[in-house]
C-alpha positions as CSV (number, residue, x, y, z in Angstrom):
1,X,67.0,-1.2,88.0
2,X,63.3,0.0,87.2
3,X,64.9,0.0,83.6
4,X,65.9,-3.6,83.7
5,X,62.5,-4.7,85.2
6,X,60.7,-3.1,82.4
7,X,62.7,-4.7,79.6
8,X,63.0,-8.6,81.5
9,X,59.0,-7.9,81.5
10,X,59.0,-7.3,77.8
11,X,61.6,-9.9,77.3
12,X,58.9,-12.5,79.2
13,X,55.9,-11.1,77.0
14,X,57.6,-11.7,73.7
15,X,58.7,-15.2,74.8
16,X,54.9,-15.7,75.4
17,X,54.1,-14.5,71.6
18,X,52.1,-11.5,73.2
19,X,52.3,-8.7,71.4
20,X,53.2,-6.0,73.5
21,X,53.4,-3.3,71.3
22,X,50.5,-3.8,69.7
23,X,48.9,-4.3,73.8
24,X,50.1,-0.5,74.6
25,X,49.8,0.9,71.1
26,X,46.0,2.6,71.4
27,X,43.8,3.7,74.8
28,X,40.5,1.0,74.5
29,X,42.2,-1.4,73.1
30,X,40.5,-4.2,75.5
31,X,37.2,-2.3,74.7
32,X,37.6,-3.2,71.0
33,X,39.2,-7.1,70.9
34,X,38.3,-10.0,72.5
35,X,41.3,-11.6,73.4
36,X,43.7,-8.9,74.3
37,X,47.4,-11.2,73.8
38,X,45.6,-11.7,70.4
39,X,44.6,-9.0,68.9
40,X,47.0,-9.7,65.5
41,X,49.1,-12.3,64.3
42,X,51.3,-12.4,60.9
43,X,49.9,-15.5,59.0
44,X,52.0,-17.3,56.2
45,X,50.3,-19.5,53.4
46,X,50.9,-23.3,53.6
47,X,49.7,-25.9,51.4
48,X,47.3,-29.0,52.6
49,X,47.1,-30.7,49.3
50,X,43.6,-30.5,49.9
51,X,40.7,-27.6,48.7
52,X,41.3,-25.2,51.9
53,X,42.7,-22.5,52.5
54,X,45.5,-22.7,55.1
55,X,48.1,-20.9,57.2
56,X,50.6,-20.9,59.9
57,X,50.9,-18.2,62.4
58,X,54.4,-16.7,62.4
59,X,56.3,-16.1,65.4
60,X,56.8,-12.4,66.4
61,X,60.8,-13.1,66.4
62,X,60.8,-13.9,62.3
63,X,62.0,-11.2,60.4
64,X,59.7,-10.7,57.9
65,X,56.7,-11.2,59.9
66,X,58.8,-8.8,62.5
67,X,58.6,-6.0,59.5
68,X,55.0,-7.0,59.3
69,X,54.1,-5.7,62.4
70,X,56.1,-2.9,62.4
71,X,54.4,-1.5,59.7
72,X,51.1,-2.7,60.9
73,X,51.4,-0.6,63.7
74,X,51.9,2.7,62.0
75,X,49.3,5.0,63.6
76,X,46.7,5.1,60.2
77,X,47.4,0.7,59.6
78,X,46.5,0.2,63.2
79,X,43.4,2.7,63.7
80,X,41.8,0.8,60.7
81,X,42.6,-3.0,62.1
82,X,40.9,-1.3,65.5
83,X,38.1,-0.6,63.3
84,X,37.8,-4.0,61.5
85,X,37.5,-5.7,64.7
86,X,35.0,-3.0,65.2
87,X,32.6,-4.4,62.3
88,X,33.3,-8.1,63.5
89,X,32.0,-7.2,66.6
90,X,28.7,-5.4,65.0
91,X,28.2,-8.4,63.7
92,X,28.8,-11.1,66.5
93,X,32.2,-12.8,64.4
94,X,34.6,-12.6,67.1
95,X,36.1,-16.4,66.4
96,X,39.9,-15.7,65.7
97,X,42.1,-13.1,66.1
98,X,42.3,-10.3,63.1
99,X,45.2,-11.2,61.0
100,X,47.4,-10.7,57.2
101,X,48.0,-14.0,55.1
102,X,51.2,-13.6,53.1
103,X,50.7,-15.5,50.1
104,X,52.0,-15.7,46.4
105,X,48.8,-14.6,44.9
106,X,49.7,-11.2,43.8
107,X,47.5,-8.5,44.0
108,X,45.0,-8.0,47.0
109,X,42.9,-9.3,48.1
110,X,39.8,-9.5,50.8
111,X,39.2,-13.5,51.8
112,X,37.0,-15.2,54.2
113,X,37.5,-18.7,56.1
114,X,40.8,-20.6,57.0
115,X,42.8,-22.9,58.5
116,X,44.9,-21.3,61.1
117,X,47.8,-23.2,62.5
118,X,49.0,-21.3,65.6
119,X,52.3,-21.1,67.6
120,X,51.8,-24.6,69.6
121,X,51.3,-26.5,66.6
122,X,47.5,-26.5,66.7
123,X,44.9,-26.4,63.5
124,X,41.6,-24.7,64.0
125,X,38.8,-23.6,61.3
126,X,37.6,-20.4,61.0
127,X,35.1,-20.1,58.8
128,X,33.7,-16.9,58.8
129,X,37.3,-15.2,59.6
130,X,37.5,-12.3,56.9
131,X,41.1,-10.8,56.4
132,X,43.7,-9.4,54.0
133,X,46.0,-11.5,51.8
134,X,48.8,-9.9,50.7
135,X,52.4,-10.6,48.7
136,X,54.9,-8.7,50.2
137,X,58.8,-9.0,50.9
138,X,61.4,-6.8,52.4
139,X,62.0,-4.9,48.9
140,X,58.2,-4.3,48.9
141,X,58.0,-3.2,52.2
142,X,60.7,-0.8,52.2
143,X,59.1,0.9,49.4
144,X,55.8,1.4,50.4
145,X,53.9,-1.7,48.9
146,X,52.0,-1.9,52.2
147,X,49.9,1.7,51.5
148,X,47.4,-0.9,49.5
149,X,46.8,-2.6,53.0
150,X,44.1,-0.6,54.1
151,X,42.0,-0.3,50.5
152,X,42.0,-4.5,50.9
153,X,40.9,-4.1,54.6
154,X,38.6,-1.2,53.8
155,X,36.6,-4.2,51.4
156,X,37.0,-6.6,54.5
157,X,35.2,-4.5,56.5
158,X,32.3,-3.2,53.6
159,X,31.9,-7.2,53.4
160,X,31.7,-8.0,57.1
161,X,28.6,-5.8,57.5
162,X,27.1,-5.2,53.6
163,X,28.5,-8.5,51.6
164,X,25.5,-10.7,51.9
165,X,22.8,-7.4,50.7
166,X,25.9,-6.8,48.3
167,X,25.7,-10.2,46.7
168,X,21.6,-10.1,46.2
169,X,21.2,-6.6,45.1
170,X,21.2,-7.5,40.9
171,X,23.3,-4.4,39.8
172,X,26.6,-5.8,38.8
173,X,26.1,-5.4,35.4
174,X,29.0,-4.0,33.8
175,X,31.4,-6.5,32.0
176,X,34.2,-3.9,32.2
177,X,37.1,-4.2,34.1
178,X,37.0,-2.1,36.9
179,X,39.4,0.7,36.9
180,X,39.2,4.0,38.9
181,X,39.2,6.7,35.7
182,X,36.0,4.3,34.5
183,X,32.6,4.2,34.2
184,X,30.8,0.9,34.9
185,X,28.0,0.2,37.5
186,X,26.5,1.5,40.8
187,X,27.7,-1.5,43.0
188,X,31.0,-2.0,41.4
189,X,31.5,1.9,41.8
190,X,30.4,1.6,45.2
191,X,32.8,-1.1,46.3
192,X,35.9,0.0,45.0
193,X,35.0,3.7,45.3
194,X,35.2,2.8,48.9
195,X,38.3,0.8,49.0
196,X,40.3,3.7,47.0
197,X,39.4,6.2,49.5
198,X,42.0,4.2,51.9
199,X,44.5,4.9,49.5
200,X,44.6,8.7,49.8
201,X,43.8,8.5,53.6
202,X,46.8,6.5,54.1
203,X,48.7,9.1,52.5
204,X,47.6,11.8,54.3
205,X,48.1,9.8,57.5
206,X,51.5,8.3,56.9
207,X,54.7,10.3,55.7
208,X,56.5,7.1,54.1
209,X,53.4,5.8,51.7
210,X,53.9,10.1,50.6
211,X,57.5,9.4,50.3
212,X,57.4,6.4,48.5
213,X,54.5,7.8,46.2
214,X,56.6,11.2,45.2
215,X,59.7,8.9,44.6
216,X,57.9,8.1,42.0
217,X,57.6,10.6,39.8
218,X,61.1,11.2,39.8
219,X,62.3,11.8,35.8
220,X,64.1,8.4,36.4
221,X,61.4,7.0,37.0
222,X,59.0,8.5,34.3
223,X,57.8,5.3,33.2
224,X,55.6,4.6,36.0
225,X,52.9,7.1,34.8
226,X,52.9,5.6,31.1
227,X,51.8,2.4,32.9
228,X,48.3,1.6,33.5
229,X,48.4,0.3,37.5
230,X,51.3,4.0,38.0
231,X,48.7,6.0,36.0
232,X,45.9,4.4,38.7
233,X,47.5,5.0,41.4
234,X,49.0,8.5,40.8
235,X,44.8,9.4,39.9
236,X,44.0,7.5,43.4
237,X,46.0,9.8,45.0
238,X,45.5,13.1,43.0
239,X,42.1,13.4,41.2
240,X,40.5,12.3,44.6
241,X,41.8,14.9,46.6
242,X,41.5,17.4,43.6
243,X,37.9,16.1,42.6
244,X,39.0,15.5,39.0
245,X,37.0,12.5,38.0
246,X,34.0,14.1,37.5
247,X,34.3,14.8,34.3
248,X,34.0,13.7,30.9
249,X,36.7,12.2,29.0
250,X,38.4,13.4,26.1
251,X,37.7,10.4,22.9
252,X,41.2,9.4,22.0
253,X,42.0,10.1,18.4
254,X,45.6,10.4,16.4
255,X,47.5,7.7,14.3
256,X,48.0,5.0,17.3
257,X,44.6,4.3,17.0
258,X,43.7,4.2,13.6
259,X,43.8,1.0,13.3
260,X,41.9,-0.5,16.2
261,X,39.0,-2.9,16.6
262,X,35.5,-2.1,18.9
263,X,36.8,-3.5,21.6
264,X,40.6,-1.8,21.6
265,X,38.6,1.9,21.1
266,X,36.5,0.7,24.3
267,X,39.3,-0.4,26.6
268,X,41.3,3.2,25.3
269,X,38.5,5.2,26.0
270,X,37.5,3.2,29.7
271,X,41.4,3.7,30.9
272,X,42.0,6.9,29.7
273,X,42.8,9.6,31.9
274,X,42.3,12.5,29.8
275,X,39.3,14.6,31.4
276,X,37.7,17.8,29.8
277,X,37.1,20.1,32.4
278,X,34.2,21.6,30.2
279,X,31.9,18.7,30.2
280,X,30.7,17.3,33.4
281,X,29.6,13.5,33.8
282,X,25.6,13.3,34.0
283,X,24.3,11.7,37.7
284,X,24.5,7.9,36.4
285,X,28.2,8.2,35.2
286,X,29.1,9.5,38.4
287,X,27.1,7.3,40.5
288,X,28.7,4.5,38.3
289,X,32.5,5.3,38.7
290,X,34.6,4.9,41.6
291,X,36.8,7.6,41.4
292,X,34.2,9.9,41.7
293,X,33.0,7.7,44.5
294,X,36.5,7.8,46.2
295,X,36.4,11.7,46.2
296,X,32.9,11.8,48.0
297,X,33.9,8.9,50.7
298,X,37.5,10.8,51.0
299,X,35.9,14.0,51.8
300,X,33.3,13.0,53.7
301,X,35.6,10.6,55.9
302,X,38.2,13.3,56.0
303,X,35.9,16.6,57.0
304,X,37.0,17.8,60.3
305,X,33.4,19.2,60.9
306,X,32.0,15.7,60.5
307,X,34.4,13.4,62.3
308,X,34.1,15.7,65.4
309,X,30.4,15.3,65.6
310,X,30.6,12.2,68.0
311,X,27.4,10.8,69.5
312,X,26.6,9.7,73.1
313,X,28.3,6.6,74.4
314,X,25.6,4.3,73.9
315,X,25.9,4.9,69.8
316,X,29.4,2.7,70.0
317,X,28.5,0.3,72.3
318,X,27.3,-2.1,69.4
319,X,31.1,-2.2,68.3
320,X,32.1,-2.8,71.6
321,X,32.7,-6.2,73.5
322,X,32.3,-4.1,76.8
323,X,30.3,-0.6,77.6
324,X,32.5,2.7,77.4
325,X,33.1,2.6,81.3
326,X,31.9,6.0,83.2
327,X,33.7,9.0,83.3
328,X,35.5,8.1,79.7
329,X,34.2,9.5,77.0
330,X,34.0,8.2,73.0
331,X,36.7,10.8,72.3
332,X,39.2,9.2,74.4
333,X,38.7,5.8,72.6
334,X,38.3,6.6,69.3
335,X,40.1,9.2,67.1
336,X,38.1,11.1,64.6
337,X,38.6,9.3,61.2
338,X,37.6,5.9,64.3
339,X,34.4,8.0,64.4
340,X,33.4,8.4,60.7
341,X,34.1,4.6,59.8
342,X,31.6,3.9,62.6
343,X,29.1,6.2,61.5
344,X,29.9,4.4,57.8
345,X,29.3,0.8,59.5
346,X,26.2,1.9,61.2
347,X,25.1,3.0,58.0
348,X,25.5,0.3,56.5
349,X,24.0,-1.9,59.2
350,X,20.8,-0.2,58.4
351,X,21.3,-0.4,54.7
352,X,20.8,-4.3,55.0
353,X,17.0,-3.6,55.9
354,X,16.4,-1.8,53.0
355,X,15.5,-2.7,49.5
356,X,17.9,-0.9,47.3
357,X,17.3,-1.1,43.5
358,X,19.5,2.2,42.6
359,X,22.9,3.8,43.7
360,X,23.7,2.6,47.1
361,X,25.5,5.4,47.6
362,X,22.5,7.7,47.2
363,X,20.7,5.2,49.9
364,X,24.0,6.1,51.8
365,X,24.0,9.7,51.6
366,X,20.2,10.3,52.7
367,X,20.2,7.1,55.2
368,X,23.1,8.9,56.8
369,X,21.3,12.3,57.1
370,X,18.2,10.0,59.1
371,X,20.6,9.0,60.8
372,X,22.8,11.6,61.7
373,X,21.0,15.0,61.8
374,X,23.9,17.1,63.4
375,X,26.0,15.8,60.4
376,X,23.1,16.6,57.8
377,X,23.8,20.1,56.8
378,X,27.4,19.8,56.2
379,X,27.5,16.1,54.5
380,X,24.6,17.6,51.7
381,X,27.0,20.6,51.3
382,X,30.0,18.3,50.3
383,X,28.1,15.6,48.1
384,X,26.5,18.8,46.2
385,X,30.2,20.6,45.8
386,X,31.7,17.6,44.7
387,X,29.0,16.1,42.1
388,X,27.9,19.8,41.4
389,X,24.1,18.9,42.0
390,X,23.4,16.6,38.8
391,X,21.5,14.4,41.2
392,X,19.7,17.1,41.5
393,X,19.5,19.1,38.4
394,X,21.6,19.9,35.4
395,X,21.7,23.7,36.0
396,X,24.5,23.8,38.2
397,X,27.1,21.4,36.4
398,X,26.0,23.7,33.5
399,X,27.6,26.5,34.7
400,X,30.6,24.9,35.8
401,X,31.2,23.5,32.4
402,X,31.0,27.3,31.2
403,X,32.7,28.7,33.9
404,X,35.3,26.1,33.5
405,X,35.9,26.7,30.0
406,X,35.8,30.5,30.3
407,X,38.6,30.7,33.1
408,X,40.8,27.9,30.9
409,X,40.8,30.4,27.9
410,X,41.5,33.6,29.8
411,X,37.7,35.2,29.8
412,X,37.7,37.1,33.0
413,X,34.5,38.8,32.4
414,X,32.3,36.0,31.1
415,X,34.6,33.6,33.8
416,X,33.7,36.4,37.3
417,X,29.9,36.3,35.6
418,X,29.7,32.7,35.9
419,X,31.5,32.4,39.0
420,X,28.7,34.4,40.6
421,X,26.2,32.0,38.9
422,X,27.8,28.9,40.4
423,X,27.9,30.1,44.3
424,X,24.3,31.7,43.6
425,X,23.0,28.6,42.6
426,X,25.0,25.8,44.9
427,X,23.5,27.8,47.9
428,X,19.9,28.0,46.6
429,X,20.3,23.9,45.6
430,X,22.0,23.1,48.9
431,X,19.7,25.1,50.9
432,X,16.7,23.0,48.9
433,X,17.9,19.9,49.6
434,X,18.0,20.5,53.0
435,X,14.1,21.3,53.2
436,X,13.4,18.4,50.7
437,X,15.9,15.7,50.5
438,X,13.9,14.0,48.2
439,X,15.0,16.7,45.9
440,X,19.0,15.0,46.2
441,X,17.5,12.3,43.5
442,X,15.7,14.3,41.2
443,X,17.6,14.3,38.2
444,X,18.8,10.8,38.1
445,X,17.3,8.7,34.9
446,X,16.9,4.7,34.8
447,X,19.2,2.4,33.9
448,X,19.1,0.8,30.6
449,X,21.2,-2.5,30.0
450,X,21.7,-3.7,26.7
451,X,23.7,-6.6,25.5
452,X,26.2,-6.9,22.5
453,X,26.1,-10.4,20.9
454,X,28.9,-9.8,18.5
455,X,31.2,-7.5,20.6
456,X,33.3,-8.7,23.4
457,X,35.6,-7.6,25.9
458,X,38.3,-8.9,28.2
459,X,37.8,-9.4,31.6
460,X,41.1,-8.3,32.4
461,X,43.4,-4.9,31.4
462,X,46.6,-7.6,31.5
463,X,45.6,-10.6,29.1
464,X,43.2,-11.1,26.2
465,X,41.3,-14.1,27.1
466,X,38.7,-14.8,28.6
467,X,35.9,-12.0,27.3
468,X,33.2,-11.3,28.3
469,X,29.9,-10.0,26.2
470,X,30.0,-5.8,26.0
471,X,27.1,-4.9,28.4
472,X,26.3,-1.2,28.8
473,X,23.8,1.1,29.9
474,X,22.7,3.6,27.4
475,X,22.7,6.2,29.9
476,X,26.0,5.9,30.8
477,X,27.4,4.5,27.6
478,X,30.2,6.2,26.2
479,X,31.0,7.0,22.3
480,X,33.2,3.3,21.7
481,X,30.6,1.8,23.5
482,X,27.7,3.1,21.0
483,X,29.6,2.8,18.0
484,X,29.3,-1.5,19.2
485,X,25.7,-0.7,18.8
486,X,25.0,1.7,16.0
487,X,27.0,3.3,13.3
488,X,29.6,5.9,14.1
489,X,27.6,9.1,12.7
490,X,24.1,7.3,14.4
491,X,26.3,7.1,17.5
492,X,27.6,11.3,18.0
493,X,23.9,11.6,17.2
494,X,22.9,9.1,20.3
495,X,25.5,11.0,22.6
496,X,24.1,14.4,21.3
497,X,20.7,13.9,22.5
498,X,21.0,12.3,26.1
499,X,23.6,15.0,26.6
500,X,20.4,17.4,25.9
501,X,17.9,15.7,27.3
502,X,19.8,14.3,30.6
503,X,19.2,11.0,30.2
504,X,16.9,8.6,28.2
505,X,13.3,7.7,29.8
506,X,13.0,4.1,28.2
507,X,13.7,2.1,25.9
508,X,11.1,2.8,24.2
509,X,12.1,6.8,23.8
510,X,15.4,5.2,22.6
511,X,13.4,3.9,19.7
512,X,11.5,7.0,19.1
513,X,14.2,9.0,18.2
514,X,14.8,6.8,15.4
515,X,18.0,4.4,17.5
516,X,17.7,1.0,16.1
517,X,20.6,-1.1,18.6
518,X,22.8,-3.7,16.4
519,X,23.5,-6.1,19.0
């Protein structure tokens, strides 16, 4: 009988289009959202005729928006919609409930503001409502198409807090498309370094995105990796768990591409994913590509150490709509990765005071030592492992190149000799950065901007038109991208020297070692 009860109360609740498994899914739920019976609603796109942006809710009994919310509430997919209502409620934008727009715009993508059409019939506007709009069928379900959710709702919730700094801070400079193997600028690397990190969390976090991605690689299915977006994604998920984008790229040679133009070599060289484990990326191409950005936000949100370093109940209270009540503790409401992606929005919160005219991720990595001083220790230690100090200073990623190329050719003595090197030195630069964190920024030059007016390049990987003027900066600039400025021979010349020197002081310098730019 108690059975019956149970299920005639569920039966009542689902009539009322509250969702009651998303109502008992996590403890502090009614901490976290406004409107409990609300807390997410499947949205499809619908068509005004006029220049808005519209939707109607879909009932929980549809199929498809029934599949929806089945995958919505997988433990990983539901912790990170907990946390975007988290960063709406740092903010004050509580209008609306949190919700995913199935539309025909494929791709994904972060929006803001719409018309919401809801169960009864009734239209309201919410103009600042910031969400994830996403094509998706049964097919793509089933197969794991919804692993991308959380990298769209990852730049929902960056935008929420950071998207008004994001859009005045002058540093999108890069006319490249932005791919995760690339090099292009500090805030495009910081943007989608962050929304990539989602990617591998998810498929730590959630055994069918792991299933669907190993599927994969079956032999059958070989020709996913000799696609660009199967190349990206298998990189997503590997190099930033295995750290393998810091390095430099091999420069593709051999008879395919004998016979291609500037901007062909550029867009081969920019995609590749051939790394050379004996050459490490200086500071600037680091700080200016998103995989390598990925890797540090991964491992930083991922590091047991930091994610159980929570703070007293006060610290959450901003993301709250109601206190922690006495006699519960932070622990009980949020789960570790919860913790870390508050610490990131706090962060970030304080970033929108500052006046950031280089990497934002630098500004994030000592703002969040300030800030967190129990987590200060062990967040320098991974940022330094990963990157292998060139913030710092070149001496480290020195010896990794040579220790690197010694153990890939079998040279156990010179390989155990360098070895030693490397965890002498980390722990001396670690343990200096820790007196001086002004030392974390030592070794990282200006950027340089320069403009082709004869070389172009597409703004997308998938068609040719429109382009878009090269723009690079010299100190990041690679080999295809000099040869747009310079003559080949002038060009391994150009590379030559910044690879000795670090980096390039000016303009000026540029000119003073004899490089005259053809634009």
């Amino acid at each position: 009988m108690k059975k019956l009860w149970s299920l005639s109360l569920y039966l009542l609740a689902l009539s009322m289009c509250i969702p009651c498994s998303l109502k008992a899914q996590s403890v502090g739920d009614e901490l976290i959202f406004p409107d409990i019976n609300r807390k997410f609603v499947v949205v499809s796109a619908t068509s005004s005729g006029q220049q808005k942006l519209c939707g109607t809710e879909m009932a929980p009994a549809d199929s498809m928006a029934a599949l929806v919310r089945q995958e919505i509430l997988m433990p990983f997919n539901w912790q990170m919609v907990r946390m975007s209502q988290c960063a709406r409620n740092l903010i004050k934008n509580n209008e609306g409930p949190n919700i995913l727009y199935l539309s025909k715009n494929e791709g994904g993508f972060p929006r803001t503001g719409i018309w919401l059409t809801d169960l009864n019939g009734k239209e309201t506007h919410y103009p600042d409502l910031a969400f994830v709009d996403l094509v998706l069928d049964k097919k793509r379900i089933d197969q794991g198409d919804m692993s991308i959710y959380t990298h769209e709702l990852g730049h929902v919730m960056m935008d929420l807090i950071l998207g008004q700094k994001m859009e005045k801070m002058d540093q999108r400079h890069t006319s490249k498309q932005h791919v995760s193997m690339g090099v292009t600028d500090y805030l495009t690397a910081f943007s989608e370094g962050w929304g990539i990190h989602f990617q591998r969390l998810a498929y730590d976090q959630t055994e069918k995105y792991r299933k669907s991605f190993e599927s994969s690689l079956t032999p059958e299915r070989a020709l996913n990796l000799a696609w660009h977006s199967g190349m990206d994604q298998y990189m997503r998920l590997t190099a930033v768990k295995d750290n393998g984008y810091i390095y430099e790229k091999f420069t593709p040679c051999g008879q395919a591409t004998e016979s291609l133009d500037t901007e062909q070599r550029i867009l081969l060289e920019h995609t590749s994913p051939a790394f050379d484990h004996t050459r490490i990326k200086n500071a600037q191409q680091m700080l200016s590509c998103e995989g390598v950005l990925a890797t540090i936000f991964y491992q930083v949100n991922s590091d047991q150490k930091l994610a159980g370093n929570y703070l007293n109940s006060e610290f959450y209270t901003p993301f709250l709509v109601a206190p922690i009540p006495a006699g519960t503790t932070p622990q009980q409401i949020f789960s570790p990765v919860e913790n870390m992606m508050l610490k990131n929005f706090w962060i970030w919160s304080k970033m929108n005071d500052m006046d950031i005219t280089g990497s934002p991720l630098m500004v994030w990595i000592e703002s969040w030592c300030n800030e967190f001083p129990d987590d200060r220790d062990q967040i320098l230690k991974i940022f330094i492992r990963i990157t292998d100090g060139v913030t710092v200073s070149p001496e480290l990623a020195q010896i990794v190149a040579m220790m690197n190329y010694s153990g890939q050719v079998g040279e156990m003595q010179e390989f155990q000799s360098q070895a030693g090197k490397y965890r002498e030195s980390i722990l001396k630069m670690i343990g200096e950065c820790k007196s001086d964190l002004s030392k974390l920024t030592k070794n990282i030059g200006p950027e340089l901007w320069v403009t082709s007016k004869t070389v172009k390049i597409r703004q997308s990987l998938w068609r040719s038109e429109p382009k878009n003027p090269l723009s690079v900066n010299l100190n990041t600039a690679s080999l295809p991208e000099m040869q747009a400025f310079m003559d080949p021979g002038k060009a391994i010349e150009f590379i030559r020297m910044r690879k000795e020197s670090g980096y390039f002081i000016s303009m000026e310098q540029v000119k003073q070692f004899g490089f005259l730019l053809v634009k």
